[in-house]
DRENPA-3360 file (N, C-alpha, C; in nm, 2 decimals, always signed):
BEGIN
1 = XXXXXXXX = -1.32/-5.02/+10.03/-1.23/-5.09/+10.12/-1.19/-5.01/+10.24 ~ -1.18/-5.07/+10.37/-1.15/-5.02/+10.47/-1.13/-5.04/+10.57 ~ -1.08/-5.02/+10.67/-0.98/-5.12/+10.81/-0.98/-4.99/+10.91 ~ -0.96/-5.07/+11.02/-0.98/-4.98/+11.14/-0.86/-5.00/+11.21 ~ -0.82/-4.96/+11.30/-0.68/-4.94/+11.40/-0.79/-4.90/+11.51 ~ -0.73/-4.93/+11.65/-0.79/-4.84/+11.77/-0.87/-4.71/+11.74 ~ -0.83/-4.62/+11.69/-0.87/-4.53/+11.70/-0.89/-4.48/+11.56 ~ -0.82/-4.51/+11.43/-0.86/-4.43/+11.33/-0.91/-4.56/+11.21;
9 = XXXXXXXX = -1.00/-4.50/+11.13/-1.03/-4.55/+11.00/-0.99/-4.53/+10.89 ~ -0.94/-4.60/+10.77/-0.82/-4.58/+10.68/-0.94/-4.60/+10.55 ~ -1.01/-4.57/+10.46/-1.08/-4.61/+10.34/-0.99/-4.51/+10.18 ~ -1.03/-4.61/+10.10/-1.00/-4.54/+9.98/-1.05/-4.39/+9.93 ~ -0.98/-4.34/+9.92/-1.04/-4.21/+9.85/-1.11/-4.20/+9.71 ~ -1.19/-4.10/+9.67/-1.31/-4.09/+9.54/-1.23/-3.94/+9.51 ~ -1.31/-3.91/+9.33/-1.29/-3.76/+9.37/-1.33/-3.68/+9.45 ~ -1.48/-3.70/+9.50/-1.54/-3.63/+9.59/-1.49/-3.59/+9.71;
17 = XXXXXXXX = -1.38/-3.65/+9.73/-1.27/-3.62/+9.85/-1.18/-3.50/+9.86 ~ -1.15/-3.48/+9.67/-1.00/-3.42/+9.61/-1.04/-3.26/+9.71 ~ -1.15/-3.14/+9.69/-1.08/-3.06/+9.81/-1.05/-3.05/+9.89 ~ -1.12/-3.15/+9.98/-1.10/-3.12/+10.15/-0.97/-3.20/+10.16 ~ -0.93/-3.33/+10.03/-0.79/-3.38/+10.12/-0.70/-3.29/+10.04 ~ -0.71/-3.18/+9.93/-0.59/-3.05/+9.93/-0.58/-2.98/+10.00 ~ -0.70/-2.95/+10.08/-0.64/-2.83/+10.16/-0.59/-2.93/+10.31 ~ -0.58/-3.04/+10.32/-0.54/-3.15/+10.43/-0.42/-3.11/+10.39;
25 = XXXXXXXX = -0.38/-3.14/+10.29/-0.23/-3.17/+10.24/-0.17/-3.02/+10.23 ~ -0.21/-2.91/+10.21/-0.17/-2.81/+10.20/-0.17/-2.78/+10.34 ~ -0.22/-2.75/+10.46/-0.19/-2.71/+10.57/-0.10/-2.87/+10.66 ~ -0.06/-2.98/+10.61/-0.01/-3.06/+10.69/+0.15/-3.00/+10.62 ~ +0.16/-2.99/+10.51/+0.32/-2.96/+10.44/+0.33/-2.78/+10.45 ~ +0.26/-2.74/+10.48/+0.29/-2.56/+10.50/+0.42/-2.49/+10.52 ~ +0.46/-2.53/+10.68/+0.58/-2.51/+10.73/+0.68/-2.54/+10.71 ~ +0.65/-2.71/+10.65/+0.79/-2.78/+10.67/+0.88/-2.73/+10.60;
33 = XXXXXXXX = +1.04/-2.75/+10.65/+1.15/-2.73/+10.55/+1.16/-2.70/+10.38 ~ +1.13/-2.76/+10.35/+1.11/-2.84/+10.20/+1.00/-2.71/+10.10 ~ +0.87/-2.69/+10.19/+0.81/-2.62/+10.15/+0.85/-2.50/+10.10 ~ +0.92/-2.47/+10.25/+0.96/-2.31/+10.26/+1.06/-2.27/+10.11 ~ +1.13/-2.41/+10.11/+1.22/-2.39/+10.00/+1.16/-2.37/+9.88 ~ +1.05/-2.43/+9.88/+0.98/-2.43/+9.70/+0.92/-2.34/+9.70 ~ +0.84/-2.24/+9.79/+0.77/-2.13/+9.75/+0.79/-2.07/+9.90 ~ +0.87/-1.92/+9.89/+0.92/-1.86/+10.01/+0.79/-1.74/+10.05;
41 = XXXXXXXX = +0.68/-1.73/+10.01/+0.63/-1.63/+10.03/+0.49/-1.75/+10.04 ~ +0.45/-1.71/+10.18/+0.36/-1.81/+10.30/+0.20/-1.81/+10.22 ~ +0.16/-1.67/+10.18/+0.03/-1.63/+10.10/+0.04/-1.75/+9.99 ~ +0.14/-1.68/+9.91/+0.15/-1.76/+9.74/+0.16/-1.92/+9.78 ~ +0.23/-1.96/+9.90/+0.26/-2.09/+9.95/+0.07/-2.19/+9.95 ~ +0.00/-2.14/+10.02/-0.10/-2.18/+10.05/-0.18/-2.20/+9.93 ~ -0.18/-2.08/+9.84/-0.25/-2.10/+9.69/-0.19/-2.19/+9.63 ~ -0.11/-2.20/+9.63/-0.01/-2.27/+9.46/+0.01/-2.40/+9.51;
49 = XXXXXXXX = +0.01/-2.45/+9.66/+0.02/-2.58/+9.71/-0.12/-2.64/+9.68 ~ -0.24/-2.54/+9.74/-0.37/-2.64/+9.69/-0.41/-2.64/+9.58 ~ -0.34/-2.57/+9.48/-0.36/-2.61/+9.31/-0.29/-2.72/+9.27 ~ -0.16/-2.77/+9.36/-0.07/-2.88/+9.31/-0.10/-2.98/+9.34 ~ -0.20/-2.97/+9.47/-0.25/-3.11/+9.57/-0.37/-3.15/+9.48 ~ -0.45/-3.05/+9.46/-0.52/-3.09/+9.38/-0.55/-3.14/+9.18 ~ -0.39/-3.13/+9.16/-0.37/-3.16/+9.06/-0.31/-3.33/+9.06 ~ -0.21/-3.32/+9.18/-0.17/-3.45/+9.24/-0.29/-3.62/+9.26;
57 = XXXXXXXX = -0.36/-3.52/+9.32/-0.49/-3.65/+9.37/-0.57/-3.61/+9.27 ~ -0.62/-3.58/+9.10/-0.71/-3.59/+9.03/-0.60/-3.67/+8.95 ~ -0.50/-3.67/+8.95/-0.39/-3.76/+8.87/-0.41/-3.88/+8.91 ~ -0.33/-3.85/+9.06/-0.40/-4.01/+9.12/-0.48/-4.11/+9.11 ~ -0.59/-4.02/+9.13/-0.72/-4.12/+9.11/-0.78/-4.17/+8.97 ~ -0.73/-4.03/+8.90/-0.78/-4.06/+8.73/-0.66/-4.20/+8.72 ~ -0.58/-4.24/+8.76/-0.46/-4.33/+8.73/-0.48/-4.48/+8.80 ~ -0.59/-4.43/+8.86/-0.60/-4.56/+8.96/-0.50/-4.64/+9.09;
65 = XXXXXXXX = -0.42/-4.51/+9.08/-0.27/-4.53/+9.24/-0.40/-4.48/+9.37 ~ -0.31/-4.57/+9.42/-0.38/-4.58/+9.57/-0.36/-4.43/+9.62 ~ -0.42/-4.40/+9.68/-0.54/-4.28/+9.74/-0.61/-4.28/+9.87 ~ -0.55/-4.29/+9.99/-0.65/-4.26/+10.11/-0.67/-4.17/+10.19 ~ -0.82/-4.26/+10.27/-0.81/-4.12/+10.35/-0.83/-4.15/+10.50 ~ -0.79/-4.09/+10.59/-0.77/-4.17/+10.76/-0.90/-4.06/+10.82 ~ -0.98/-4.11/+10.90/-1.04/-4.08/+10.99/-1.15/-3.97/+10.92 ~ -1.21/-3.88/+11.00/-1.33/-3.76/+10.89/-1.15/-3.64/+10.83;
73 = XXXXXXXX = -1.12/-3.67/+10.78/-1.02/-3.57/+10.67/-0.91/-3.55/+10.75 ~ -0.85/-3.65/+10.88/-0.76/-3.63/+10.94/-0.63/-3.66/+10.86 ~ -0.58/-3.75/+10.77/-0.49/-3.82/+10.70/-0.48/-3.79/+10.58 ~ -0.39/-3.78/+10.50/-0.39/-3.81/+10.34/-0.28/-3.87/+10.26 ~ -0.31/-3.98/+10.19/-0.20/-4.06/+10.18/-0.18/-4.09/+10.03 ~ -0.11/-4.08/+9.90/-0.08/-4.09/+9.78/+0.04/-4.20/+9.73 ~ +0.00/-4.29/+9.71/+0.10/-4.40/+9.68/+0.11/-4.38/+9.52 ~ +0.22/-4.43/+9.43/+0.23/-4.47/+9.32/+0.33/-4.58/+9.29;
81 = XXXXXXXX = +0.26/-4.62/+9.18/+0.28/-4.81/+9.14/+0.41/-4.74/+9.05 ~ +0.59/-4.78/+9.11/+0.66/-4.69/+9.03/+0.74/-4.87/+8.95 ~ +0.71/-4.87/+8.82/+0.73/-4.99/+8.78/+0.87/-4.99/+8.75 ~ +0.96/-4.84/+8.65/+1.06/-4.84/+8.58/+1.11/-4.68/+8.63 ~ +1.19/-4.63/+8.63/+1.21/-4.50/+8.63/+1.20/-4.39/+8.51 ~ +1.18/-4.28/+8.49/+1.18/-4.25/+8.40/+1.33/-4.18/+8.33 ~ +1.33/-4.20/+8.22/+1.43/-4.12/+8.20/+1.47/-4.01/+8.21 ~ +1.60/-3.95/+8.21/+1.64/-3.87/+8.30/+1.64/-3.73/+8.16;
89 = XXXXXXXX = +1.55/-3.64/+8.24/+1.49/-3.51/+8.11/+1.38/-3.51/+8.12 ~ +1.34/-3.67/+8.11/+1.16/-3.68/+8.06/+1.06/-3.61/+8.13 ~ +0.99/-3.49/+8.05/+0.89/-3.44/+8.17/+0.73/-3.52/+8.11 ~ +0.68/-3.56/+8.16/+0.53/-3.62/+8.14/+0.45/-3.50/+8.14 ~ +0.37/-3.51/+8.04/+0.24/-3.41/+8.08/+0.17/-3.38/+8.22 ~ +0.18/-3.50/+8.30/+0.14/-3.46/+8.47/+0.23/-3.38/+8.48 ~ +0.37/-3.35/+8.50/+0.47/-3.28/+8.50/+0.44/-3.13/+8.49 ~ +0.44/-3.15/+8.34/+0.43/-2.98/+8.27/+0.29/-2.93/+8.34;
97 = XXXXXXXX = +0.18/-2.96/+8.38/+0.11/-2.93/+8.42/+0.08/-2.88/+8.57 ~ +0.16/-2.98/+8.65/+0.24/-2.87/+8.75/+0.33/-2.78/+8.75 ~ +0.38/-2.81/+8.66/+0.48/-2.69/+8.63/+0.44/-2.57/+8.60 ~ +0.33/-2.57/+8.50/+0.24/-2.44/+8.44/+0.15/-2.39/+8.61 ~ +0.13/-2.50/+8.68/+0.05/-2.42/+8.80/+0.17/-2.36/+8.91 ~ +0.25/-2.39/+8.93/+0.30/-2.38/+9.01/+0.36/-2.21/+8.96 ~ +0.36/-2.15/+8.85/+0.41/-2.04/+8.80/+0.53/-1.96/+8.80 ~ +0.58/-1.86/+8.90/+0.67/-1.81/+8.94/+0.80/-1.89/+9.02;
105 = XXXXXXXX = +0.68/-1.98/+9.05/+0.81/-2.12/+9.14/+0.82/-2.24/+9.09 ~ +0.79/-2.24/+8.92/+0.84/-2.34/+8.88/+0.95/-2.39/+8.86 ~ +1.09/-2.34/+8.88/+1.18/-2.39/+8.85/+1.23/-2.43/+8.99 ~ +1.19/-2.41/+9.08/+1.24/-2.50/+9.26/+1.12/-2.61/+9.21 ~ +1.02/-2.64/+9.17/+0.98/-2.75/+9.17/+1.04/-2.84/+9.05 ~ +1.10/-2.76/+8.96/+1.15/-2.83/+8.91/+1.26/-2.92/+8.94 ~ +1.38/-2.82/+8.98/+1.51/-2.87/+9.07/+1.46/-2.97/+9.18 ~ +1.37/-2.98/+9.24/+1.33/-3.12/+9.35/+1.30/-3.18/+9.26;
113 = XXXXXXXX = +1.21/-3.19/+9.17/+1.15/-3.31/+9.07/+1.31/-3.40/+9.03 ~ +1.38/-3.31/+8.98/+1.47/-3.38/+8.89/+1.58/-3.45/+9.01 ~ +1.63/-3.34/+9.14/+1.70/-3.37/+9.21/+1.65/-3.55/+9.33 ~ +1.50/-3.52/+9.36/+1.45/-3.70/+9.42/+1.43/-3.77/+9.28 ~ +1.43/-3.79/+9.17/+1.46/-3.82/+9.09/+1.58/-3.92/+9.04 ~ +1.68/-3.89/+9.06/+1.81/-3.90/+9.02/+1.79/-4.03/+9.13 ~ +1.77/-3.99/+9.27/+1.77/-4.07/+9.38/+1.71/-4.24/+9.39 ~ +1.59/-4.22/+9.29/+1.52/-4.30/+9.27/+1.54/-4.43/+9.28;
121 = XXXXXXXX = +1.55/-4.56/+9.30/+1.55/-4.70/+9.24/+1.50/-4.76/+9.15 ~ +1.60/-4.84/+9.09/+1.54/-4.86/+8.96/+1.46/-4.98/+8.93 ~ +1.42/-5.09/+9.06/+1.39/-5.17/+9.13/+1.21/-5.12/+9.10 ~ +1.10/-5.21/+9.09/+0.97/-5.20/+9.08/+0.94/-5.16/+9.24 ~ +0.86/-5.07/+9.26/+0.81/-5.03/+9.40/+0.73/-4.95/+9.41 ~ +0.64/-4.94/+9.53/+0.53/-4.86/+9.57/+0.61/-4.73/+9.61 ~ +0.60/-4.63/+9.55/+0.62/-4.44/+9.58/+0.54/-4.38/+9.68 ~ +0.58/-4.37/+9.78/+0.49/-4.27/+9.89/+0.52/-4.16/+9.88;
129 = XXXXXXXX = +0.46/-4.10/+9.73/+0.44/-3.94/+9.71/+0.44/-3.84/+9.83 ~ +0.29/-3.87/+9.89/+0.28/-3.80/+9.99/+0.19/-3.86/+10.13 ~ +0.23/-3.85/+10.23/+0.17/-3.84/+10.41/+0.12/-3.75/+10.44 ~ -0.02/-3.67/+10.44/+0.00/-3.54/+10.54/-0.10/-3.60/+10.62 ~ -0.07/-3.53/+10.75/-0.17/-3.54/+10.88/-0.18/-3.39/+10.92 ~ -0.36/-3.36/+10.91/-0.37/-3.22/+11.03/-0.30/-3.19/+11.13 ~ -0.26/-3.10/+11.13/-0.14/-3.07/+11.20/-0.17/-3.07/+11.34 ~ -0.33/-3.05/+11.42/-0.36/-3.03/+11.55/-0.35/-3.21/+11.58;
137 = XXXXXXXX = -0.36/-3.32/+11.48/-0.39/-3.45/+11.50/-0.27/-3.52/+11.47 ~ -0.15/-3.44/+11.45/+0.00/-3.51/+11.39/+0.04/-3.59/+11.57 ~ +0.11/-3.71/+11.59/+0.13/-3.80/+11.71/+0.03/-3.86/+11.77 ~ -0.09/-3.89/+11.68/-0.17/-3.96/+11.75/-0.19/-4.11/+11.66 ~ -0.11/-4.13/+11.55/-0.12/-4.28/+11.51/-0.21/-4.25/+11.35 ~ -0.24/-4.11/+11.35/-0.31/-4.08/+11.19/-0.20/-4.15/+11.09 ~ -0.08/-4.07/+11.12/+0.03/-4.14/+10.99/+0.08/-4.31/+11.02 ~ +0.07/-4.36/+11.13/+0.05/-4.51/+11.14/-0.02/-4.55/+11.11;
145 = XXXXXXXX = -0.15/-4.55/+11.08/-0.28/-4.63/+11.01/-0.25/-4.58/+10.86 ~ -0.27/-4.48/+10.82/-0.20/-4.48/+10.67/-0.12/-4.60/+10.59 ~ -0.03/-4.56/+10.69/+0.11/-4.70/+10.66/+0.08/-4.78/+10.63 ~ +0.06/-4.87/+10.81/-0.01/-5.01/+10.77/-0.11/-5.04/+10.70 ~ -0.20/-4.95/+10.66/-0.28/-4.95/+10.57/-0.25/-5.03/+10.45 ~ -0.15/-4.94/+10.40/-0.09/-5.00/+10.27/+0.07/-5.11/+10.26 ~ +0.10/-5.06/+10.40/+0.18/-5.19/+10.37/+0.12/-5.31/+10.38 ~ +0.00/-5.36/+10.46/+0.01/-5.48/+10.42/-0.03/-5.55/+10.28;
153 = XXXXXXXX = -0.10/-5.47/+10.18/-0.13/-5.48/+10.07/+0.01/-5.53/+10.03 ~ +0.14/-5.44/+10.07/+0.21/-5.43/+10.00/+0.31/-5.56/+9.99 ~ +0.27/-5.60/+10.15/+0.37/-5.68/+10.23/+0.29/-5.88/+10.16 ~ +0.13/-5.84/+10.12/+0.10/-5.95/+10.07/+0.13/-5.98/+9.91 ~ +0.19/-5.87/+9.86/+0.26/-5.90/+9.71/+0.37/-5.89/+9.71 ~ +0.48/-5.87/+9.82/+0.55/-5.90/+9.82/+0.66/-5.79/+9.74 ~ +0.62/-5.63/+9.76/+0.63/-5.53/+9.69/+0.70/-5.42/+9.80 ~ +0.87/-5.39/+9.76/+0.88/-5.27/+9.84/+0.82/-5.11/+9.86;
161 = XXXXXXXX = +0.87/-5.06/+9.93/+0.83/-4.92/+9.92/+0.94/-4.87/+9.93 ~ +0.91/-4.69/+9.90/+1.03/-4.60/+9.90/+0.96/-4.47/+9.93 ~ +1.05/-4.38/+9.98/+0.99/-4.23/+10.03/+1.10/-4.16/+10.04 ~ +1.03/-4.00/+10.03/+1.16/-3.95/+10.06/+1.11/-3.86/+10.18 ~ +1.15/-3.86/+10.31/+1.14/-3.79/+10.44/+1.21/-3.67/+10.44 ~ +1.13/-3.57/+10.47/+1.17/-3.43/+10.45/+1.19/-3.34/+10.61 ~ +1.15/-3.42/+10.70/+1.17/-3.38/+10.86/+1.24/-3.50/+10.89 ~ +1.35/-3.49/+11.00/+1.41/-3.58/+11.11/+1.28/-3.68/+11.18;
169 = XXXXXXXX = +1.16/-3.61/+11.20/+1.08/-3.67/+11.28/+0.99/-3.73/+11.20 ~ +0.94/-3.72/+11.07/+0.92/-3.79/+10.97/+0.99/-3.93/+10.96 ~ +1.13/-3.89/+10.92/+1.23/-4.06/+10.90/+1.24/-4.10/+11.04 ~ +1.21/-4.05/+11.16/+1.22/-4.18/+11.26/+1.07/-4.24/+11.28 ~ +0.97/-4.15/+11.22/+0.82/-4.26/+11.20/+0.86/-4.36/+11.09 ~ +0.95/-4.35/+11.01/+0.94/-4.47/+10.87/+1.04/-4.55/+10.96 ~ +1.15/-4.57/+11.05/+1.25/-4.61/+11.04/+1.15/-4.69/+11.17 ~ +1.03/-4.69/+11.24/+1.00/-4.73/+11.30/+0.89/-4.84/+11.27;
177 = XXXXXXXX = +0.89/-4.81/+11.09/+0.76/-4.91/+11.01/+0.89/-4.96/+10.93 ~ +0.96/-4.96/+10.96/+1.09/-5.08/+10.88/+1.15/-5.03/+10.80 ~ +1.17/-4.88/+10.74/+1.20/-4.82/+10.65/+1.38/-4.82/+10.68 ~ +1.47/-4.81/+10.54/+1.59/-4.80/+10.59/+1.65/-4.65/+10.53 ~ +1.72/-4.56/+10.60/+1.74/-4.44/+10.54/+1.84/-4.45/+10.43 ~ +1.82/-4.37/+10.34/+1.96/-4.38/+10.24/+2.02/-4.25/+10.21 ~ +2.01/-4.16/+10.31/+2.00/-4.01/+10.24/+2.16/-3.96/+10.34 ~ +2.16/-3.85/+10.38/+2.05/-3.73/+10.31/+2.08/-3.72/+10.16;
185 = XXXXXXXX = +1.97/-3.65/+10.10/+1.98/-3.55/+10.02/+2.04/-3.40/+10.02 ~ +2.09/-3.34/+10.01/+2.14/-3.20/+10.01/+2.03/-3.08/+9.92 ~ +1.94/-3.06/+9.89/+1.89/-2.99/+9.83/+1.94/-2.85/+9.77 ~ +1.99/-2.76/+9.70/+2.06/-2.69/+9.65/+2.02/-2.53/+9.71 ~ +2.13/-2.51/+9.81/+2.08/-2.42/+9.92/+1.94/-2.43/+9.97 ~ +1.90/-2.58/+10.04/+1.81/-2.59/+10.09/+1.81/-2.71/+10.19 ~ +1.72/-2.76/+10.23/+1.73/-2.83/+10.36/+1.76/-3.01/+10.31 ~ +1.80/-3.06/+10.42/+1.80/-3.22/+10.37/+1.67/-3.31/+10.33;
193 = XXXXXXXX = +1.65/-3.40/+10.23/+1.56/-3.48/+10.27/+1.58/-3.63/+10.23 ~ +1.57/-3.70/+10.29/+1.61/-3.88/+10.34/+1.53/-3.97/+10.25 ~ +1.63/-3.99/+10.13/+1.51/-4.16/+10.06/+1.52/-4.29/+10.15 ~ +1.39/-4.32/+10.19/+1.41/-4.50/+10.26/+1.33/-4.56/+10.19 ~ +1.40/-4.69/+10.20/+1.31/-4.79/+10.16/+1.26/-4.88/+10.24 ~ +1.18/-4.92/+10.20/+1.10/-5.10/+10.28/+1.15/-5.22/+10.19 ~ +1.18/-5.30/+10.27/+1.12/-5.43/+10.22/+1.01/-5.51/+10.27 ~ +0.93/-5.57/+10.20/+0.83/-5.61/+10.25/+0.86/-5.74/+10.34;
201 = X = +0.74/-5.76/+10.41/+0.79/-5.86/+10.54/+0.67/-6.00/+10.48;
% end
């Protein structure tokens, strides 16, 4: 499956994809706020992120949640079909599994798991896990083809979305695809990050 915009191409991802879109995902989320907070040391940052990205999108795809990829490895985009919430404790085996990789910083990924969590809706919706765009190609419409990519899938079933925006300039790209902010979040001596939702159109 696959659609074009002006300038970029949006198709489904395979596994054959899963390294090049971890280490996409791992240099698009590096710096940001959020990161810094989950793992403070920049080396250990880059290892432990493309062990989790790459645990993230073999989940994914082993799960059958939407998975794309924008342009030659410019984009990477992780949706999940969130039907029910989970209960509040419950860690899933994907869970503990990131947990065991993430090692010395597993308890900050813990504290965000449980803390966007709580935030959650308890409403059936599509979860935009994760956006990353190469960072030299971030303002050129990579993370707008993404989107529309999947919203209109989403917009023909009649299915919200939800995210949680972890940069200022992040939530004014969702607030500009229809998203409504509901945040901040306060992170626990750490930076803000913004749940929005969609409704579909």
């Amino acid at each position: 499956m696959t659609t074009t915009t002006p300038t970029t191409a949006v198709r489904t991802a395979t596994h054959d994809d899963v390294p090049q879109a971890a280490t996409l995902l791992t240099e698009a989320f590096l710096i940001a706020p959020v990161s810094r907070w989950l793992v403070g040391d920049i080396d250990a940052r880059v290892t432990t992120f493309r062990t989790l990205f790459t645990i993230e999108l073999e989940h994914a795809l082993d799960s059958g949640a939407p998975v794309y990829i924008a342009g030659p490895y410019s984009g990477v985009a992780i949706w999940r079909d969130q039907q029910r919430p989970l209960p509040a404790g419950h860690v899933t085996a994907h869970q503990r599994r990131l947990l065991l990789a993430a090692g010395i910083w597993q308890h900050r990924i813990a504290t965000l798991d449980a803390v966007l969590r709580s935030h959650q809706p308890d409403e059936p919706h599509h979860h935009l896990a994760y956006l990353g765009v190469t960072p030299w190609l971030q303002g050129r419409g990579v993370g707008t083809a993404l989107l529309e990519y999947h919203h209109r899938l989403l917009d023909c079933s009649a299915l919200p979305a939800y995210l949680e925006a972890t940069t200022p300039r992040n939530r004014d790209l969702y607030l500009c695809h229809g998203y409504v902010s509901r945040g901040p979040i306060q992170l626990p001596d750490g930076p803000p990050v913004w749940p929005m939702w969609r409704t579909p159109r």
